[in-house]
VMD Tcl script that builds the backbone (N, CA, C; Angstrom):
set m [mol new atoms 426]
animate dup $m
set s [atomselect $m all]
$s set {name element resname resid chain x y z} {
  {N N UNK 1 A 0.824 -1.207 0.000}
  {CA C UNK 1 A 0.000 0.000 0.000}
  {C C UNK 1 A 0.864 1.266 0.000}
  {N N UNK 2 A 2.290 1.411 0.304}
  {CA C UNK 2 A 3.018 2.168 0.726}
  {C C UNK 2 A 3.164 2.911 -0.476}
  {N N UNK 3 A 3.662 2.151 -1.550}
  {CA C UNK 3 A 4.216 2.352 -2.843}
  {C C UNK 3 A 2.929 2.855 -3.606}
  {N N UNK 4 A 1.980 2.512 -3.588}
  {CA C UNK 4 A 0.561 3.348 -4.014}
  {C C UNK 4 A 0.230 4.370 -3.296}
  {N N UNK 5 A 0.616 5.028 -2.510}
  {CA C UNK 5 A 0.537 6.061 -1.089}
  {C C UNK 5 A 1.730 7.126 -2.381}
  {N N UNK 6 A 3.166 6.601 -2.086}
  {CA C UNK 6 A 3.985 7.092 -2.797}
  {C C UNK 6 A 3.465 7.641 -4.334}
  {N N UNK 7 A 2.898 6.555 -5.231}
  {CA C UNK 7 A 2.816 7.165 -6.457}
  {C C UNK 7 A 1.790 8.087 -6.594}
  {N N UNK 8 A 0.529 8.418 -5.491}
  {CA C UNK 8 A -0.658 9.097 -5.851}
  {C C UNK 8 A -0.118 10.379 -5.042}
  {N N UNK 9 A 1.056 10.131 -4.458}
  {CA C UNK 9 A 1.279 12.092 -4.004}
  {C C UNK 9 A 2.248 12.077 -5.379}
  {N N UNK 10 A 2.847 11.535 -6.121}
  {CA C UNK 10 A 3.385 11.980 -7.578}
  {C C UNK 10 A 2.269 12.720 -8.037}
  {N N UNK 11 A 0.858 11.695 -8.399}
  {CA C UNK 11 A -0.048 12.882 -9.330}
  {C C UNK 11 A -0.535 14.095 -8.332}
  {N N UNK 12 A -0.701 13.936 -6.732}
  {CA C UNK 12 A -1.083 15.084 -5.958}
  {C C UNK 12 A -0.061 16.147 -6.622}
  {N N UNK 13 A 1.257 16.351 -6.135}
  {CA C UNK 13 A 2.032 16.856 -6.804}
  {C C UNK 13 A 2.215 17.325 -8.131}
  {N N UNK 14 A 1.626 16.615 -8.856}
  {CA C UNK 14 A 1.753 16.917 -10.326}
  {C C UNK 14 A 0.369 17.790 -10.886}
  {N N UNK 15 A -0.662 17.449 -9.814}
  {CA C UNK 15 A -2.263 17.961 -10.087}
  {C C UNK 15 A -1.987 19.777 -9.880}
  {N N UNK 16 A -0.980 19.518 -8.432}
  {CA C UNK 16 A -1.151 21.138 -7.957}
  {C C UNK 16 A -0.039 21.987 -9.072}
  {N N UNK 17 A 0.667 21.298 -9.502}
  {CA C UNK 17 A 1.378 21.753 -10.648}
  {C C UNK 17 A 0.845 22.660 -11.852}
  {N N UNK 18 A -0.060 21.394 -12.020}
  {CA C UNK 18 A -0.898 21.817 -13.703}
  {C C UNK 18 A -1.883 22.670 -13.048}
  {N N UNK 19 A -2.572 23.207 -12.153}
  {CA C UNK 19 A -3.473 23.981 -11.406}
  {C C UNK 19 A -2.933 24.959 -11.700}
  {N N UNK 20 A -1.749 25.350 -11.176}
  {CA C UNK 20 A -0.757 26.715 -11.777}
  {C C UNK 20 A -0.469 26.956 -12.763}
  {N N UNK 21 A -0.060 26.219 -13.298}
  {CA C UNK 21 A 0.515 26.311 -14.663}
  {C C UNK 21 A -0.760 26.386 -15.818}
  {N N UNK 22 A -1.745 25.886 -15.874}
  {CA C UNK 22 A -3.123 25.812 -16.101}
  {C C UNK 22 A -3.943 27.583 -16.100}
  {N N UNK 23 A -3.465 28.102 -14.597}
  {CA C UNK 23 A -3.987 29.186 -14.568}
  {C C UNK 23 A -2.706 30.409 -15.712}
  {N N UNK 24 A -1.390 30.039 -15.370}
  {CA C UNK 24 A -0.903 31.179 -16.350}
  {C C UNK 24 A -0.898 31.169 -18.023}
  {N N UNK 25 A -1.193 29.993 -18.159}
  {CA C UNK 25 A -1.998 29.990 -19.676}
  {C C UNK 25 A -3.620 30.507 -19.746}
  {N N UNK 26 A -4.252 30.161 -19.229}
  {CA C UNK 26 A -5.587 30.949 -19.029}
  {C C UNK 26 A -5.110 32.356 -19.019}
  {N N UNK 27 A -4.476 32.902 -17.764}
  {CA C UNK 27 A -4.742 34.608 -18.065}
  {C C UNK 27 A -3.433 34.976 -19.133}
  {N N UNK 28 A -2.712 34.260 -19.372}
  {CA C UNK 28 A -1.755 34.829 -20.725}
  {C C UNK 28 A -2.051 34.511 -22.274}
  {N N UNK 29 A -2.984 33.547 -22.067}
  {CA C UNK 29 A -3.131 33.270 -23.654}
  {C C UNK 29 A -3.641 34.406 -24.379}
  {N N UNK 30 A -3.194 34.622 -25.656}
  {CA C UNK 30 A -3.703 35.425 -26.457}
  {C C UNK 30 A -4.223 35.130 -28.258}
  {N N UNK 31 A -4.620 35.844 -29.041}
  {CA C UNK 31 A -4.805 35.831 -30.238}
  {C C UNK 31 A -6.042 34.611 -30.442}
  {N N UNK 32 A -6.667 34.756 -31.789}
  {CA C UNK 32 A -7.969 34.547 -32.503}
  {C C UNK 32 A -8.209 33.409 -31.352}
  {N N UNK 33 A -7.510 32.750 -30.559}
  {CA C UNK 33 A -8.082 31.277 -29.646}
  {C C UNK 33 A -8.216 31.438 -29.154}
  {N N UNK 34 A -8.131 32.865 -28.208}
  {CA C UNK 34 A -7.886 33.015 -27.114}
  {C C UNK 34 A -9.618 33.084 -26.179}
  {N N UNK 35 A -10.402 33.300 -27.096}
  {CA C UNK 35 A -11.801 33.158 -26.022}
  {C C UNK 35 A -11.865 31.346 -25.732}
  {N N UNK 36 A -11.665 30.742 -27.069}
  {CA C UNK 36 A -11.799 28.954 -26.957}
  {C C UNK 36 A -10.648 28.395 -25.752}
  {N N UNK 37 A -9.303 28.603 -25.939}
  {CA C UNK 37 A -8.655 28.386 -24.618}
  {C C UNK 37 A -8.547 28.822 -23.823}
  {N N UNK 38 A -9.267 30.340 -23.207}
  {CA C UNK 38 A -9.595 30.925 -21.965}
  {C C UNK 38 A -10.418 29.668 -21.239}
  {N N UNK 39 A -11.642 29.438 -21.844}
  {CA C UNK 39 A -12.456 28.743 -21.326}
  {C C UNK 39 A -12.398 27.168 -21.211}
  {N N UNK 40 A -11.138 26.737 -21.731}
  {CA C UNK 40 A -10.915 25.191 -22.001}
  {C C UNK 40 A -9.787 24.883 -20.510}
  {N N UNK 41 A -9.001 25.844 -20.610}
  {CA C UNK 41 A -8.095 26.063 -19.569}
  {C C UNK 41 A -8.124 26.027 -18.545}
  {N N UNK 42 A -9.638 27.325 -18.230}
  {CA C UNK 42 A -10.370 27.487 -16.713}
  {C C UNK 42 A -11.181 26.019 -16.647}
  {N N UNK 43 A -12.025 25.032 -17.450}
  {CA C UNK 43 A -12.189 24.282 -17.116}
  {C C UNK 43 A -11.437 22.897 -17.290}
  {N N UNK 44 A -9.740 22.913 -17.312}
  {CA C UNK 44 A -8.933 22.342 -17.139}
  {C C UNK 44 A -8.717 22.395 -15.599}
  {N N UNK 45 A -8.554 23.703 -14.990}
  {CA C UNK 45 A -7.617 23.883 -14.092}
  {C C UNK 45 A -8.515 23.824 -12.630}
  {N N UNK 46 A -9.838 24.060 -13.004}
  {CA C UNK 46 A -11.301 23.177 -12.470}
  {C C UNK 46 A -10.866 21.421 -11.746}
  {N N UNK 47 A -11.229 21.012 -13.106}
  {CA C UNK 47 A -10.931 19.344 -12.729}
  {C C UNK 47 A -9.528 18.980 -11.834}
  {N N UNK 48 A -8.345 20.123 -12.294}
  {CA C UNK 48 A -7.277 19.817 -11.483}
  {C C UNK 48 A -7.459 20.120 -10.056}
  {N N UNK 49 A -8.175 20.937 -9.140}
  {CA C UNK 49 A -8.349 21.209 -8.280}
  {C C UNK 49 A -8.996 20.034 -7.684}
  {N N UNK 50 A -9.945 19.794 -8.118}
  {CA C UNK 50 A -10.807 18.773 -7.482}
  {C C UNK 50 A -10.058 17.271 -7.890}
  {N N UNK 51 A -9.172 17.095 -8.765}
  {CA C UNK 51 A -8.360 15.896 -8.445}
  {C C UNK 51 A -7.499 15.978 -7.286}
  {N N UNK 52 A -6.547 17.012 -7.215}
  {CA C UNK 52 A -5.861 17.437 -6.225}
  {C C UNK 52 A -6.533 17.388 -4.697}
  {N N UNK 53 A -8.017 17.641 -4.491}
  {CA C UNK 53 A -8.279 17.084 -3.353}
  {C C UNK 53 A -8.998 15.699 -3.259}
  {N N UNK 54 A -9.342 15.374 -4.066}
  {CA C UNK 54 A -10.265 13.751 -4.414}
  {C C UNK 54 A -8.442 12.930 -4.604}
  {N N UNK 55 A -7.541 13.383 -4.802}
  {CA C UNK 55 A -6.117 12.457 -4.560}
  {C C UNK 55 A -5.788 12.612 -3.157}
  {N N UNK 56 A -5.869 13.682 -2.869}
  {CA C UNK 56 A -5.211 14.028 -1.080}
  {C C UNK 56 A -6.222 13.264 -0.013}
  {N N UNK 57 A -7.277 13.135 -0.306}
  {CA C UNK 57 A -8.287 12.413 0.438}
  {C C UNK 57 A -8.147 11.008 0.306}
  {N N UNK 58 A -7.931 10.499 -1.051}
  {CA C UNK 58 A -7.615 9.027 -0.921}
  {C C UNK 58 A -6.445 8.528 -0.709}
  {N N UNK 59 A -5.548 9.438 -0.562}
  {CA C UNK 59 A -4.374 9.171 0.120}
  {C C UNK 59 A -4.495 8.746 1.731}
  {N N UNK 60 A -5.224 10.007 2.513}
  {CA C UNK 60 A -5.735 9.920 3.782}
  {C C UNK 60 A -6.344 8.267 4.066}
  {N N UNK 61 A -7.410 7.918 2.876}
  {CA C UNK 61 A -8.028 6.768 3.528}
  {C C UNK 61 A -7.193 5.773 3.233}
  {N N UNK 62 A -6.033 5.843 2.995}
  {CA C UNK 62 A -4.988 4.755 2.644}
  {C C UNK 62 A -4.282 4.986 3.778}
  {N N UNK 63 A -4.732 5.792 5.247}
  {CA C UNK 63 A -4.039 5.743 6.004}
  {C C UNK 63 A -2.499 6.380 5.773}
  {N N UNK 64 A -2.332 7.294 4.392}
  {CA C UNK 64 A -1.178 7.608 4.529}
  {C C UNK 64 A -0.899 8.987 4.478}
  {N N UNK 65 A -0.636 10.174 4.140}
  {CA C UNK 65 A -0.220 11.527 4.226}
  {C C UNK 65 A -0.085 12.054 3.217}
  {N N UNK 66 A -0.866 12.968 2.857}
  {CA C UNK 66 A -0.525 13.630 1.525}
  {C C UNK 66 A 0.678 15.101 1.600}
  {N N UNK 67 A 1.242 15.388 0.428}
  {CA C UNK 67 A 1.785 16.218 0.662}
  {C C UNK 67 A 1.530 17.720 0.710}
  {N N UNK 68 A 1.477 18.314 1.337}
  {CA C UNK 68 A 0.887 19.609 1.939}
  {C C UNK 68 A 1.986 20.953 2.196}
  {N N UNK 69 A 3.321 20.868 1.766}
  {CA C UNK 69 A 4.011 22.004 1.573}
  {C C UNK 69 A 4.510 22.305 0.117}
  {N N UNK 70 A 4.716 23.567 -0.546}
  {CA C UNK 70 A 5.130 23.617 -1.905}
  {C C UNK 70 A 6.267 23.172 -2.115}
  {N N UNK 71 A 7.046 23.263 -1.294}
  {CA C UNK 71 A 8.376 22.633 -1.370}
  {C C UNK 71 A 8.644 20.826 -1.657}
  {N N UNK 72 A 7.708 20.444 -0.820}
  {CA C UNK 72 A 7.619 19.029 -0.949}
  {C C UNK 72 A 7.008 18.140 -2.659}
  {N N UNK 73 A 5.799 19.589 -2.602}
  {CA C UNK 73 A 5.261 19.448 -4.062}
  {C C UNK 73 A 6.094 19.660 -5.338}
  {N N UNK 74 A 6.752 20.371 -5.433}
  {CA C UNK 74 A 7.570 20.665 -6.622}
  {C C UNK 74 A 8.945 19.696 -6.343}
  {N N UNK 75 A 9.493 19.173 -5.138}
  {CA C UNK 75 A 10.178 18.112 -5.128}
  {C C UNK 75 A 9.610 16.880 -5.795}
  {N N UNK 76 A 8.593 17.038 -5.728}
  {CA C UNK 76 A 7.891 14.826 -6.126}
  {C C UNK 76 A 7.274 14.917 -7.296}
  {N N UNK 77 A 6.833 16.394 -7.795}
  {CA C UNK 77 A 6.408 16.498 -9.298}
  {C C UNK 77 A 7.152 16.133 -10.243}
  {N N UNK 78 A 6.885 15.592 -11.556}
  {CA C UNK 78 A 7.208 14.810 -12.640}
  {C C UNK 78 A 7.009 16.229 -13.934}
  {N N UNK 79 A 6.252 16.866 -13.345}
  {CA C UNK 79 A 5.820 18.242 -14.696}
  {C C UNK 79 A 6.252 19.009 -13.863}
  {N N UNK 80 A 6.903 20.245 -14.378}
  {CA C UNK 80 A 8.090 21.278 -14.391}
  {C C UNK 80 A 6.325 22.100 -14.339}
  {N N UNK 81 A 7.289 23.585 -13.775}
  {CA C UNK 81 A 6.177 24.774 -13.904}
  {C C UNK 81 A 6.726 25.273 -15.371}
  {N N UNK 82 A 5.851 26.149 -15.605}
  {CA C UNK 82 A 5.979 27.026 -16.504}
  {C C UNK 82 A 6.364 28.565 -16.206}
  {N N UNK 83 A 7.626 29.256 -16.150}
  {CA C UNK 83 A 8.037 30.312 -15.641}
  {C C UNK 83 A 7.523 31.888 -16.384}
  {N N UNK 84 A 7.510 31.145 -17.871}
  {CA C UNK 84 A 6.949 32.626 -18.973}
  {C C UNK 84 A 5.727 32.710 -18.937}
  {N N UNK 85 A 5.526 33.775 -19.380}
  {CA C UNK 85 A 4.032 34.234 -19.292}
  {C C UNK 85 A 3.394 34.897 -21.095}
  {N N UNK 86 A 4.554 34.380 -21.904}
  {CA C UNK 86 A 4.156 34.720 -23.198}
  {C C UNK 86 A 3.871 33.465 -24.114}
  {N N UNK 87 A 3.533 33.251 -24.275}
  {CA C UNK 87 A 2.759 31.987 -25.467}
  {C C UNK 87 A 2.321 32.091 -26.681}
  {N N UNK 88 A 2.325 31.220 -27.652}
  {CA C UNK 88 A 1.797 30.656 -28.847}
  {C C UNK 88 A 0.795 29.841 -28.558}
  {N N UNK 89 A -0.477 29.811 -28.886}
  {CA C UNK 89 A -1.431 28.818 -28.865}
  {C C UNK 89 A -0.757 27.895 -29.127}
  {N N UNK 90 A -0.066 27.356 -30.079}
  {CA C UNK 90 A 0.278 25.799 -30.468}
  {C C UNK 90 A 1.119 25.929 -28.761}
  {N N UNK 91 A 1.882 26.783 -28.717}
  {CA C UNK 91 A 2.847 26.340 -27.683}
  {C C UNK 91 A 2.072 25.473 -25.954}
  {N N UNK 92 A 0.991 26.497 -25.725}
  {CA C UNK 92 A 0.142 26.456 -24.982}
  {C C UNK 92 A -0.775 24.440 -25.333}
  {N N UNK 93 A -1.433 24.345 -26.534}
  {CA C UNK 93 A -1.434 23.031 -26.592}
  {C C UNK 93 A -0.581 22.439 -26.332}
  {N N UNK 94 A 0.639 21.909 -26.802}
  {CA C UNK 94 A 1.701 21.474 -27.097}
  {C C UNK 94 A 2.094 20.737 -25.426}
  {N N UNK 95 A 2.061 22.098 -24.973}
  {CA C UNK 95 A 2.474 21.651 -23.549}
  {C C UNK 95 A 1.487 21.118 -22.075}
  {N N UNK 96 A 0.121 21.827 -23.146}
  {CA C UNK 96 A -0.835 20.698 -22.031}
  {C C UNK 96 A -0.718 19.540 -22.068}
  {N N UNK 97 A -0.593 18.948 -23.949}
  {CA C UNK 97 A -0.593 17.722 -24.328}
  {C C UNK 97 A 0.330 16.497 -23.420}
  {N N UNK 98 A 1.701 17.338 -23.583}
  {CA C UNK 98 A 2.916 16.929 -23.113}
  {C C UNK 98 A 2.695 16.422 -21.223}
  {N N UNK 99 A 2.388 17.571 -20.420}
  {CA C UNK 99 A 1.634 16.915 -19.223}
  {C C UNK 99 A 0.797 16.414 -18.904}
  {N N UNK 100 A -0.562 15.719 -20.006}
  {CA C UNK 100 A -1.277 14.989 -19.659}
  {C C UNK 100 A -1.285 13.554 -20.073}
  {N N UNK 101 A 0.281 14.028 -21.168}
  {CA C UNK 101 A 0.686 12.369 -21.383}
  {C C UNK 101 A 1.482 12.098 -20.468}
  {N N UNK 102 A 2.083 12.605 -19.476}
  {CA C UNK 102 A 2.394 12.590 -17.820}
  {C C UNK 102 A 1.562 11.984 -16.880}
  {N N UNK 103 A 0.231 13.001 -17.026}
  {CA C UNK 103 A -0.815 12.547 -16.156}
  {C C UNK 103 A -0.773 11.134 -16.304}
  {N N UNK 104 A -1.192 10.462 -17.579}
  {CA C UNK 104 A -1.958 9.252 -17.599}
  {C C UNK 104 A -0.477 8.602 -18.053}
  {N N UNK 105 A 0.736 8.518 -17.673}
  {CA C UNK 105 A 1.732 7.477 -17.671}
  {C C UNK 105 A 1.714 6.994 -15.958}
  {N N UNK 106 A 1.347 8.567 -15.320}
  {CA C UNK 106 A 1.168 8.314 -13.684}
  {C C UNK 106 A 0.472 7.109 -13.127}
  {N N UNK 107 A -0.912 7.688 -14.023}
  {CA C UNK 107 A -2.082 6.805 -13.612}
  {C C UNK 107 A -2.341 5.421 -14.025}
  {N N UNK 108 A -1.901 5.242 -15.134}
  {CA C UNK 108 A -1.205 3.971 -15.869}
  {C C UNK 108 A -0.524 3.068 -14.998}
  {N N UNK 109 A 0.771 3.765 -14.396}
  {CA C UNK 109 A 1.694 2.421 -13.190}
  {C C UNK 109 A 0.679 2.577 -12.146}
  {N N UNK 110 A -0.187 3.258 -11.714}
  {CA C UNK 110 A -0.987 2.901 -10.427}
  {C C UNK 110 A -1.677 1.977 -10.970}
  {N N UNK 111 A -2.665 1.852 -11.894}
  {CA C UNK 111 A -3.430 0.992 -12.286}
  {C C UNK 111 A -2.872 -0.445 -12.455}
  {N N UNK 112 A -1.713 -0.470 -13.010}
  {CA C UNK 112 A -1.119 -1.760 -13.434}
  {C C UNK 112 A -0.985 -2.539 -12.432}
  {N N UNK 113 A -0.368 -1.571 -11.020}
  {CA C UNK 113 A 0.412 -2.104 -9.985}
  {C C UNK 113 A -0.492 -3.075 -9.466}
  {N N UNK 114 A -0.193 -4.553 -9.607}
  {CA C UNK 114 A -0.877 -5.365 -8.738}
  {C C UNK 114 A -1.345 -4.907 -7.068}
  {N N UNK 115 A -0.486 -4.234 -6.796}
  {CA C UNK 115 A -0.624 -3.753 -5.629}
  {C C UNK 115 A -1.740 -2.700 -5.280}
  {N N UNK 116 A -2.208 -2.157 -6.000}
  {CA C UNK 116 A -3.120 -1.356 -5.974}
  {C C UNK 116 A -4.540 -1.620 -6.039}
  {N N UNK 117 A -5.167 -1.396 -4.412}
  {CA C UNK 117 A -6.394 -1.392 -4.342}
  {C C UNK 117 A -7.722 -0.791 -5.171}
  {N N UNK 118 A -8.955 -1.878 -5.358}
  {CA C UNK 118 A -9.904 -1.885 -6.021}
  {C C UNK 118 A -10.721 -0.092 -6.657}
  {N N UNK 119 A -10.307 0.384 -5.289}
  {CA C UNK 119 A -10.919 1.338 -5.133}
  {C C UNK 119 A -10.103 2.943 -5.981}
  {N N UNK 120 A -8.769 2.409 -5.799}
  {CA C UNK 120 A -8.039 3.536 -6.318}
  {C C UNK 120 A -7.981 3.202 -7.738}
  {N N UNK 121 A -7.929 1.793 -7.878}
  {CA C UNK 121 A -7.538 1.426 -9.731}
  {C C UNK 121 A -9.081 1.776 -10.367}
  {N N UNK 122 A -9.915 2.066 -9.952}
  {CA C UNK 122 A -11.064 2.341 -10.355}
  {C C UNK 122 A -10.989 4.169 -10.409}
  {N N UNK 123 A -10.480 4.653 -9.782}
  {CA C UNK 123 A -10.372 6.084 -9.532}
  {C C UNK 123 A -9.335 6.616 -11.206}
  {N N UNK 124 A -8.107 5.971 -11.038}
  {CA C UNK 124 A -7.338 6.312 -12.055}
  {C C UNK 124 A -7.461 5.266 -13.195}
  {N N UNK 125 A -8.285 4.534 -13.617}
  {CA C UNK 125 A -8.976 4.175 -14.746}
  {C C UNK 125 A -9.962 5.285 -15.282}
  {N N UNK 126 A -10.944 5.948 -14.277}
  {CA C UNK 126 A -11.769 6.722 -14.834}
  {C C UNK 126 A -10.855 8.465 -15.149}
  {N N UNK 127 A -9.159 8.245 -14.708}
  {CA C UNK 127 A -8.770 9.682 -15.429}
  {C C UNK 127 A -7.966 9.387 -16.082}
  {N N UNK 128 A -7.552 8.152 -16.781}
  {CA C UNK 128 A -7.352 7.605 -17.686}
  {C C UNK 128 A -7.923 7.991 -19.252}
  {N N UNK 129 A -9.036 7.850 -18.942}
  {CA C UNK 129 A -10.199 7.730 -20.212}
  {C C UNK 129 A -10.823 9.233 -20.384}
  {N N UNK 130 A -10.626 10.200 -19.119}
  {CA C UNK 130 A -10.719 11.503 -19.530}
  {C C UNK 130 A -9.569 12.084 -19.972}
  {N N UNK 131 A -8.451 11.813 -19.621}
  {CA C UNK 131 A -7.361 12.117 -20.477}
  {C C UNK 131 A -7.132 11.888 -21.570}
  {N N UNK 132 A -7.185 10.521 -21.898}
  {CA C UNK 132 A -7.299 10.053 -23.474}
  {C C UNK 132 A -8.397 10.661 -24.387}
  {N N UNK 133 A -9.407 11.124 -23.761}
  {CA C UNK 133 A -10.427 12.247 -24.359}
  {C C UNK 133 A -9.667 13.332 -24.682}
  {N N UNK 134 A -8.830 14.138 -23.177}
  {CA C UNK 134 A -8.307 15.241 -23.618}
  {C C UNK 134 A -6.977 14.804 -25.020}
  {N N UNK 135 A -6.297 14.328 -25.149}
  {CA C UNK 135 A -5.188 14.117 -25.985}
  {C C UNK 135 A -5.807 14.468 -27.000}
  {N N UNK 136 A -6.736 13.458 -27.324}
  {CA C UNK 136 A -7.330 13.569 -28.499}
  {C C UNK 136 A -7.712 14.864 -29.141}
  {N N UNK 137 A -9.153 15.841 -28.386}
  {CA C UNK 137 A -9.076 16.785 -28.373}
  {C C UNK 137 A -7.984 18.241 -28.954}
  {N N UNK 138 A -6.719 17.766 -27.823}
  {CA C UNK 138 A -6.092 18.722 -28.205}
  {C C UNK 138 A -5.149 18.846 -29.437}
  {N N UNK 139 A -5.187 17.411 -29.628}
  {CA C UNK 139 A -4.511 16.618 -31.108}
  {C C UNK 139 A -4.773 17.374 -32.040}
  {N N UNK 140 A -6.788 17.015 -32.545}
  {CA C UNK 140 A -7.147 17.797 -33.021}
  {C C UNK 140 A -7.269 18.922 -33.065}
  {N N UNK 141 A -6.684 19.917 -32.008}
  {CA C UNK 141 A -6.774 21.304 -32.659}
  {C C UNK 141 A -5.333 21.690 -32.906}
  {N N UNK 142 A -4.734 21.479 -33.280}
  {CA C UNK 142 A -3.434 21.427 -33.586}
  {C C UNK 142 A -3.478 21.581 -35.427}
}
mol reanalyze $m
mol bondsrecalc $m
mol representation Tube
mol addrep $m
């Protein structure tokens, strides 16, 4: 259970990541996309919030500790922040794409892990299949 404790503060970590990084593409994006990825973004960075506590909670009922300082968070994250605040739409896709084929490599070894209880492989199966929605998605607007 330890090692499933371990990999779901990776995506905690990685959720509060894209939450930020999520929001400085929202208020920096610009040009003809910019009303379509204002609003794709904010309800990107939506779902990340509420993974980020629907992960920290099932961490808890695993009896184990989620991580709760920024320092600790940007130590165990797998996705880098984003420091600029100027963008290209493609660039802006490009790099959601890039961390949500992160997301679901995360959620992928939890799922696989024999070790991993009914309840969580059911959790990251179902953001599995919303991710693979998003890829797609953003594929296509490319």
């Amino acid at each position: 259970m330890s090692n499933t404790i371990e990999k779901l503060n990776v995506v905690l970590a990685n959720a509060n990541v894209l939450f930020t990084k999520l929001h400085n593409y929202h208020w920096h994006v610009k040009g003809p996309a910019f009303f379509q990825l204002h609003l794709k973004t904010e309800e990107y960075y939506t779902r990340f919030a509420t993974m980020y506590d629907d992960v920290a909670e099932r961490i808890l009922q695993l009896e184990g500790k989620p991580l709760v300082t920024l320092k600790d968070i940007l130590a165990k994250a797998t996705i880098l922040e984003e420091e600029k605040t100027e963008f290209s739409v493609e660039y802006i896709l490009k790099s959601i794409m890039a961390d949500f084929k992160e997301m679901q490599m995360q959620f992928q070894a939890i799922s696989a892990d024999e070790a991993t209880d009914d309840i969580t492989r059911a959790y990251t199966d179902e953001q599995i299949g919303l991710i693979e929605k998003d890829l797609w998605m953003l594929k296509s607007s490319l």
